[in-house]
N, C-alpha and C positions, 0 to 999 in steps of 0.2 A: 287734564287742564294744567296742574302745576308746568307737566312737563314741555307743555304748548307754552307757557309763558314765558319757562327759563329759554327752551329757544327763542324765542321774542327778544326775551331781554338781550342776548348771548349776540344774535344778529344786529338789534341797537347799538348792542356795543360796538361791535366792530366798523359797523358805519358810523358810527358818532370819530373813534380813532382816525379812519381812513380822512373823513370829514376835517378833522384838525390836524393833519399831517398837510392835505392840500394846503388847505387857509394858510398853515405857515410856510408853505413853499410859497404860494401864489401873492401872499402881500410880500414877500423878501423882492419880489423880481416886479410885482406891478409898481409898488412903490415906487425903484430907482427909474421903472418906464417912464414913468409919470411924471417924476423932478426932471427926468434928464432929456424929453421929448424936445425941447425945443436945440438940443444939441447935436440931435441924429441926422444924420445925411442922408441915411434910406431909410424912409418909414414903411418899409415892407418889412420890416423885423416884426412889426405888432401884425400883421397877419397871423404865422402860427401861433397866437393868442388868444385869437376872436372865437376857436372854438372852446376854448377853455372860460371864457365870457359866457358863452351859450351856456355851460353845465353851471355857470353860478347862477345862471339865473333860473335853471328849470329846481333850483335846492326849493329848499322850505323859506318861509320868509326868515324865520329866528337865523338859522344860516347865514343868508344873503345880509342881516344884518351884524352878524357877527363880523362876516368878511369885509362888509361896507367900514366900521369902525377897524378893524384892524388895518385898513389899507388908509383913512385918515389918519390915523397913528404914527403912520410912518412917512407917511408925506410931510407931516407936522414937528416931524423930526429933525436937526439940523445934520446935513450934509454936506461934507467936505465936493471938491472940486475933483470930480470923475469923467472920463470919457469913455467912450467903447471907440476900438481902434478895429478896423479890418482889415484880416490876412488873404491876398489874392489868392494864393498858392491854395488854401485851407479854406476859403470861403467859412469859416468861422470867426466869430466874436469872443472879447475875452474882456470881462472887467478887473478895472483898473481902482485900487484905492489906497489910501494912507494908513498906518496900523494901528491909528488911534479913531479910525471909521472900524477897522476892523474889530474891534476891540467892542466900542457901544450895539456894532449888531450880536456879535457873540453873548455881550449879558443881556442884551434885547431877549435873544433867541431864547437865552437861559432860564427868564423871568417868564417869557410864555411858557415854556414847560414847564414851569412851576404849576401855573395856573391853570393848565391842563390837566396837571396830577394831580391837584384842589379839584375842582370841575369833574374827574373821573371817582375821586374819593366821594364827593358830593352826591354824585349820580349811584354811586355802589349802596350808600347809605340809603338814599332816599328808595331805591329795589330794595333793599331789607325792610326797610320801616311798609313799602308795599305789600310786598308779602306778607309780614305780620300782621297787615291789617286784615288782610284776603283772608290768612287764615280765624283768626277772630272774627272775622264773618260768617264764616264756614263754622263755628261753635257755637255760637249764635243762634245760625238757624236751624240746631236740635236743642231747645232749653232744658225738656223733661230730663233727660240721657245726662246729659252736661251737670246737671244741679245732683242725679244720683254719683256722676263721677268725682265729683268735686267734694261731698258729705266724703264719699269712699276716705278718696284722697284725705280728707280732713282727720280722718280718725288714724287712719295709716300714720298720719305725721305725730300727731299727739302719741299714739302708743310709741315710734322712735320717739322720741325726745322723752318722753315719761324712761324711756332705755338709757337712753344718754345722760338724762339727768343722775341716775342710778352708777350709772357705768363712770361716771364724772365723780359722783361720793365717794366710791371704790377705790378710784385711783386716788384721790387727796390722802383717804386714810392710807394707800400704801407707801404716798409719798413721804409721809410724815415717818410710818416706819423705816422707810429705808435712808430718811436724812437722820435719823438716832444711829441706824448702826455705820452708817459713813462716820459719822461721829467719832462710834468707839474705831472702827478702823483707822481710822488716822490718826487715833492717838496708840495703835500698838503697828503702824508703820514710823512714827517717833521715837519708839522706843528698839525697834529692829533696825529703825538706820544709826541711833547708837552706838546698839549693840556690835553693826556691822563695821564700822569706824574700828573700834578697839579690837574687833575680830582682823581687820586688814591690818590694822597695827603691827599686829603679834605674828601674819602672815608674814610681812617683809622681814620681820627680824630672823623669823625662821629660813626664809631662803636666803638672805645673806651669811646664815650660819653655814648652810646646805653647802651655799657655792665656794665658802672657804673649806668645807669637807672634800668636796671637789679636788677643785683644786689641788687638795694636799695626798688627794690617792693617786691623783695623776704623776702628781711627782715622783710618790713615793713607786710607781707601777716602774714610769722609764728611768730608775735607778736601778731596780732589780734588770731589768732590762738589758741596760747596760754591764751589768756587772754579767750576766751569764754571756751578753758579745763576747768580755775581755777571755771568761774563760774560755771558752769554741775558739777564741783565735789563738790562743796557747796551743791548745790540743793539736790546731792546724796544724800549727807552726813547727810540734814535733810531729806530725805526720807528713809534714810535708816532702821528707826523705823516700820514703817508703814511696808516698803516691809518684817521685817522678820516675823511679823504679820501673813502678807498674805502665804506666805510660810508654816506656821506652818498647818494654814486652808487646804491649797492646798494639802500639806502630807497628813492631814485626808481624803479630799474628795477621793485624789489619792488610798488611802488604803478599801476604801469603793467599787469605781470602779475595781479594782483589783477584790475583791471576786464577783462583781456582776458578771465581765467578766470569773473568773472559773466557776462557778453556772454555766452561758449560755456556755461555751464551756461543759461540763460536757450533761444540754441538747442536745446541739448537738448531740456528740456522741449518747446519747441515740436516737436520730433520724434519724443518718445516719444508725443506725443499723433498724430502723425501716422500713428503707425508706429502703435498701437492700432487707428486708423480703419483703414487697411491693412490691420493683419490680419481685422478685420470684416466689411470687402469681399471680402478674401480666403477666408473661409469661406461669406461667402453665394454667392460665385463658385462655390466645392467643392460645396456642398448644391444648389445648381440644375443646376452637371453630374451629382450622381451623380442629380439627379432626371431630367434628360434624359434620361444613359445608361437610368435604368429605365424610363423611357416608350418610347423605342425600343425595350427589351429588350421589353418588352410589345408594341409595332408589328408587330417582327419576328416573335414569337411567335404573336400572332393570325391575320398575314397569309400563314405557311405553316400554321398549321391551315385559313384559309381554302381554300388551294391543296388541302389533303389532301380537303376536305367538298367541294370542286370536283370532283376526280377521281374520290372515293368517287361523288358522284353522276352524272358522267360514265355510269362504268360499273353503276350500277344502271339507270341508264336503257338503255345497252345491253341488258341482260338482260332487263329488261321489254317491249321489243321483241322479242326472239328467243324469248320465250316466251308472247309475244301471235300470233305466227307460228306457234309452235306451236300454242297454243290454236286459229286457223282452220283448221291445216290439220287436226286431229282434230275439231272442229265437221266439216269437211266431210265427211271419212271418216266420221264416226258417221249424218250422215244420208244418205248412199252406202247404210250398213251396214241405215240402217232402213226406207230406200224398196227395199233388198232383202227383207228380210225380211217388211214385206206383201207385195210379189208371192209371197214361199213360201209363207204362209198362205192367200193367196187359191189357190194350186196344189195345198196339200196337204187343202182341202175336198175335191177333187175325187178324187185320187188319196192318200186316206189308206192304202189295205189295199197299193197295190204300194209304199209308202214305206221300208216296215223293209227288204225284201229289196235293192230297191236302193243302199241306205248300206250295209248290207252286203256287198253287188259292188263298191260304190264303196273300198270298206276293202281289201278283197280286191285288189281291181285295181290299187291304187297301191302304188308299189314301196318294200319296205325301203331302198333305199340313200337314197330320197330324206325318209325317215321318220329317217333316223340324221341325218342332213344339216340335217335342221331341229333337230332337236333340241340336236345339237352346236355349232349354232351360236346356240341360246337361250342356252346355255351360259357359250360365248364372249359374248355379247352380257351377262350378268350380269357375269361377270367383268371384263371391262374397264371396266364400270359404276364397280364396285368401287375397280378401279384411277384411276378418270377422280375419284373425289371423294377417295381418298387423296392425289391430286398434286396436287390445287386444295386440301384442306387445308394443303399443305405450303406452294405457292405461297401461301397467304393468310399464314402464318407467316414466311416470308422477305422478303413483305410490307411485315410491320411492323417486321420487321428495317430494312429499308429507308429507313421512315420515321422509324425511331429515329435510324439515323446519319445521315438528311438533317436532322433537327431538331437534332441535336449540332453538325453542319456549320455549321447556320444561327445557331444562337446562339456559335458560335466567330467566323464571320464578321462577326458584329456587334457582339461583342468586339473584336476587331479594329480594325474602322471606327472603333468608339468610340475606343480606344487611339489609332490614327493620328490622328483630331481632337483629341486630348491632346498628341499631341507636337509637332503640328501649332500648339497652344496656346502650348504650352510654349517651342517655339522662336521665337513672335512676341515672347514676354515676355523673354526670352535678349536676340535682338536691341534690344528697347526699353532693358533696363538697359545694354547695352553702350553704346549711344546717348549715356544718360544720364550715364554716367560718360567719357565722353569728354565729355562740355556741363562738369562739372561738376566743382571743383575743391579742396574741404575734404577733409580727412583723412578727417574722421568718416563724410558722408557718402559717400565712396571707401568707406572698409569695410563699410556697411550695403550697399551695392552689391556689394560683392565677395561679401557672404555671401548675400545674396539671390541673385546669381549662382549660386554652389558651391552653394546649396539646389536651384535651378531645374537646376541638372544633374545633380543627384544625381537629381532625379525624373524628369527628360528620360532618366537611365542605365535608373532602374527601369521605364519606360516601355515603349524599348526592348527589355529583357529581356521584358516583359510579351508585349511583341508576334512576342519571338521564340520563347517558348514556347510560344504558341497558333500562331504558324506550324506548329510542330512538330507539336504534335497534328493539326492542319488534313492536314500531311501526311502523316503517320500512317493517319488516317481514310482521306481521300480512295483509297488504290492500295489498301485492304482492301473499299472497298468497290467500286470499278470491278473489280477482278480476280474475288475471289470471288463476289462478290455476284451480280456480271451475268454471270457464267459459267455460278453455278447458274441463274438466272432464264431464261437461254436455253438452258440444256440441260431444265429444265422444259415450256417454251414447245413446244419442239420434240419433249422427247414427246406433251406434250397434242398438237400438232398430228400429230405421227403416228398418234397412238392415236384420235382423229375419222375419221381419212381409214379407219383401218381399221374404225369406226364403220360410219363413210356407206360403204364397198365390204360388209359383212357383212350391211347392211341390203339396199342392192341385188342382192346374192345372193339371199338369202332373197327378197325377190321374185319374183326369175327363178325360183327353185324352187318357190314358190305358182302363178307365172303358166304353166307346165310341169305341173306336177299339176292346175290347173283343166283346160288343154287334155287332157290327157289323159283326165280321165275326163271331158271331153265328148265327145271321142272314139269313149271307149268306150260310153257311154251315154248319147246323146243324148237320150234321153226322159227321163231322169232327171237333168236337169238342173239342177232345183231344188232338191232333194236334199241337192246339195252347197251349198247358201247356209247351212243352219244353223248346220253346223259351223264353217262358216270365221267365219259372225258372232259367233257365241260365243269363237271365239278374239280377233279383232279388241277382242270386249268387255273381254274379261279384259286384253288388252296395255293398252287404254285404263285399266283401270282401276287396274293395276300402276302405270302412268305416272303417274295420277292422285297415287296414293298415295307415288309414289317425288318428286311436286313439290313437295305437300305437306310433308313428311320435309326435304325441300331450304328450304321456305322457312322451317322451322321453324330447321330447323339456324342460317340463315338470320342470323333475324333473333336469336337466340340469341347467335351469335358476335359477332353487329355491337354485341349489348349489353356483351357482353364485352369487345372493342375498347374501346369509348367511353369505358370505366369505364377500362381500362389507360389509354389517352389522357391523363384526367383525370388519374390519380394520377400517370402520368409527366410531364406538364405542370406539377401546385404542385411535383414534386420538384426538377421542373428551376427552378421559380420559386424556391424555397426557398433551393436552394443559391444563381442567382446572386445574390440577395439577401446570403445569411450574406458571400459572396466580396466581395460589392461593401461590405458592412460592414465586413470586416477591410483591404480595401487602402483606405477612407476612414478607419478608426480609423491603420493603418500610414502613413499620407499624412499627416493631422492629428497624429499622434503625436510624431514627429522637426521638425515646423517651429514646436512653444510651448518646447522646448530650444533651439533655438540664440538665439531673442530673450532668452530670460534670460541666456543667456552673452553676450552681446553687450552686454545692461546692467551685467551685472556687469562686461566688460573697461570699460567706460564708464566706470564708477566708479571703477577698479583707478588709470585712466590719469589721471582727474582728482587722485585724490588722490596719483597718483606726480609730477603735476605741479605740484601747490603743496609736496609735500614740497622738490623740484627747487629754485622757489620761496623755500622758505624758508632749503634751505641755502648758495645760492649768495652771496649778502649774506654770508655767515660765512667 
């Protein structure tokens, strides 16, 4: 409810403002309509008027009357001689007045806002005095609650003020004591600003003493002063013989130093020009070993692929061999197989009607065990097939294992080499400057020696390091792959070789088992003799032709893998070119890098020393 009200009140207000903002616009302009109507020429101006008429009159009546006397007010007012004049162009009106019209509507205007701001105060008061009454209404209408609130309150107040009254004694009695000891205090501040008086008395006299003490050491200081000038310039004055003596000396020596230090500047130059050329030499030296090393690196590289396309070929030509062997010895078996089989043809003209019965005695007659016995041992014979191209897959992968760390080995070792001909370099040039600097006997050139030396062993140290960590690797490799490697490679070896032998013993069985069954049902049916060529040729056929197909399958594999090889080859070849390239670029940039520092320090100590030597020079004369 409060808060319904104070919007109430809050929207009042604003319409009550809005309300007296009109009325004194609207009696400012109906007013002058009104006195000045009979001077207008169009009375079409009070048109857009008439709807502002309509909204006075839909107000409240207190309104309507408000605005009714404000607009008498002003009519009843005395007003000067006004016109409204109109502008064709601007179809507007413009009023016209004297500055002493101007002046009585301005305190007009001033005096209702006065009354406004009365009228708003009026109305702000009389909302409070509403509300206070509302709410004592609202207290009102609970008495029981209100009369316990109110005893509450009642006692609450008496116990403070029974405090206050207490709290009030307290302080009287402290005031009392603290106006006794104000008391004594001002009178022993009377007595310390006497005392202070006589005390500042006796201060000035004292630094006026001080400052003629002063004063009198000062004097007595720059007289001593002066007296040891007079003597120093005596002393001069007989030393002054002797010093231009020395002077004259000092000129000459100075002029003797002079040409020694053009002379050694003059060297120089001729040295920094030396030492340029040097270093020129010097890097065409660096670019045609590391072009060496790369040509070697290349040598070495093509000349174990050569060795690997040697061996690969080696053993394809094996192969081609042992399977050109094969090839005759199945050439001969198939024509064995087919100058049997015309004689069965030429046999079975004759004897077509007894042929069926006797392949069936012949089936008959040959024994199960030796029918399980061929069969289990086609079996076996597929199987270890099987096995024989999974361990030659594997051998072919441990392979290139093989050839991977022997090609690692090899371009280590030829690192290596290169390395040892560097240090090998290195210490011929060691020995030459040592040479040199025992021939040779200036300062200067002593130190470009010494530091070409300290250079030449820095790189002799990194040299060695160089060489000591591809040791390392070198030995690393090498017991990984003697151990492992050829461990597995002869435990492979050695199965393939036992698994042939049990090859060639499975094959020879089988034989003996065929050459056992022919005898047998010769045997048994010697007139049916040829009978049994069919079968066995058709067998013979199909083994051939198994084999045929199981070569074919092999060469394809073959020559498949070998593409695969070639292509890994390849890309592990640029890999390995790539990197020792990038390597060989960083230990030439690390190498050129550290040797264009120390000739600029070296110039610079050059300079440092020349001109620490004419400073020397100049100030020894002095």
């Amino acid at each position: 409810m409060n808060y319904l009200i104070r919007c109430m009140f809050f929207k009042m207000r604003i319409i009550s403002v809005k309300v007296i903002f009109f009325v004194l616009f609207l009696f400012c302009f109906f007013g002058l309509l009104i006195n000045h109507q009979p001077k207008c020429h169009n009375y079409m101006i009070f048109f857009p008027f008439s709807e502002h008429i309509q909204q006075i009159m839909t107000l409240e009546e207190s309104v309507q009357h408000v605005v009714m006397t404000a607009i008498q007010e002003v009519h009843n007012t005395p007003l000067s001689h006004t016109y409204f004049k109109r502008s064709t162009s601007s179809r507007k009106y413009y009023f016209l007045s004297e500055e002493t019209d101007d002046r009585d509507y301005t305190h007009r205007c001033r005096e209702l806002q006065k009354q406004v701001s009365v009228l708003m105060e009026e109305k702000s008061s009389l909302q409070v005095e509403l509300q206070s009454l509302r709410e004592r209404l609202n207290r009102c209408e609970t008495p029981d609650v209100s009369s316990t609130i109110t005893n509450k309150k009642l006692l609450l107040l008496q116990s403070q003020m029974e405090q206050l009254q207490e709290e009030n004694y307290r302080l009287d009695s402290s005031r009392d004591d603290l106006r006794v000891r104000a008391d004594v205090l001002e009178r022993e501040v009377t007595d310390l600003q006497l005392r202070n008086e006589e005390l500042t008395s006796l201060a000035q006299e004292a630094q006026s003493l001080k400052d003629e003490m002063d004063i009198l050491r000062h004097s007595s200081d720059r007289v001593s002063r002066l007296e040891a000038m007079v003597e120093t310039y005596k002393r001069k004055l007989e030393d002054l013989g002797d010093l231009r003596r020395q002077v004259r000396l000092l000129e000459e020596r100075n002029h003797v130093y002079m040409q020694r230090t053009c002379e050694l500047e003059e060297e120089l130059r001729r040295a920094n020009a030396i030492r340029s050329q040097l270093d020129t030499y010097k890097r065409q030296a660096h670019e045609m070993s590391a072009k060496h090393s790369a040509e070697a690196m290349k040598a070495e590289k093509w000349q174990f692929e050569y060795k690997n396309l040697n061996d690969k070929y080696e053993t394809l030509l094996k192969e081609r061999e042992k399977l050109m062997g094969e090839r005759d010895a199945l050439r001969e078996t198939t024509e064995e197989l087919t100058c049997a089989q015309v004689q069965q043809q030429c046999l079975t003209d004759s004897l077509s009607a007894e042929s069926g019965a006797a392949g069936s005695l012949a089936a008959e007659i040959m024994p199960t065990e030796l029918r399980d016995t061929v069969v289990r041992l086609q079996q076996e014979n597929k199987t270890l097939c099987v096995q024989e191209s999974s361990y030659r897959h594997r051998l072919e992968e441990l392979q290139t294992q093989l050839e991977d760390s022997q090609r690692s080995q090899n371009t280590l070792e030829t690192q290596n080499r290169l390395s040892q001909q560097q240090i090998s370099e290195l210490s011929a040039q060691v020995e030459e400057l040592q040479r040199a600097l025992q021939e040779q006997d200036s300062k200067t050139e002593d130190v470009v020696l010494m530091l070409c030396v300290c250079l030449i062993r820095e790189k002799l140290h990194e040299a060695h390091s160089d060489l000591q960590r591809k040791r390392e690797v070198i030995d690393d490799l090498e017991p990984h792959v003697d151990s492992n490697m050829a461990k597995k490679i002869d435990e492979l070896q050695e199965i393939l070789k036992k698994k042939d032998e049990d090859m060639r013993r499975m094959e020879d069985r089988y034989k003996r088992y065929v050459e056992k069954a022919r005898t047998v049902i010769k045997t048994l049916d010697p007139k049916q003799k040829s009978s049994a060529f069919p079968a066995e040729v058709q067998v013979l056929k199909n083994q051939l032709t198994e084999k045929d197909r199981k070569i074919q399958h092999l060469e394809h594999d073959f020559e498949r893998t070998r593409s695969r090889h070639d292509q890994e080859e390849k890309l592990i070849i640029s890999a390995w070119y790539n990197m020792g390239m990038a390597l060989h670029q960083k230990v030439a940039g690390e190498r050129s890098g550290p040797g264009s520092a120390p000739a600029q320090s070296f110039l610079a100590q050059q300079r440092q020393w020349t001109q620490a030597r004419r400073g020397l020079s100049r100030l020894q004369p002095r």
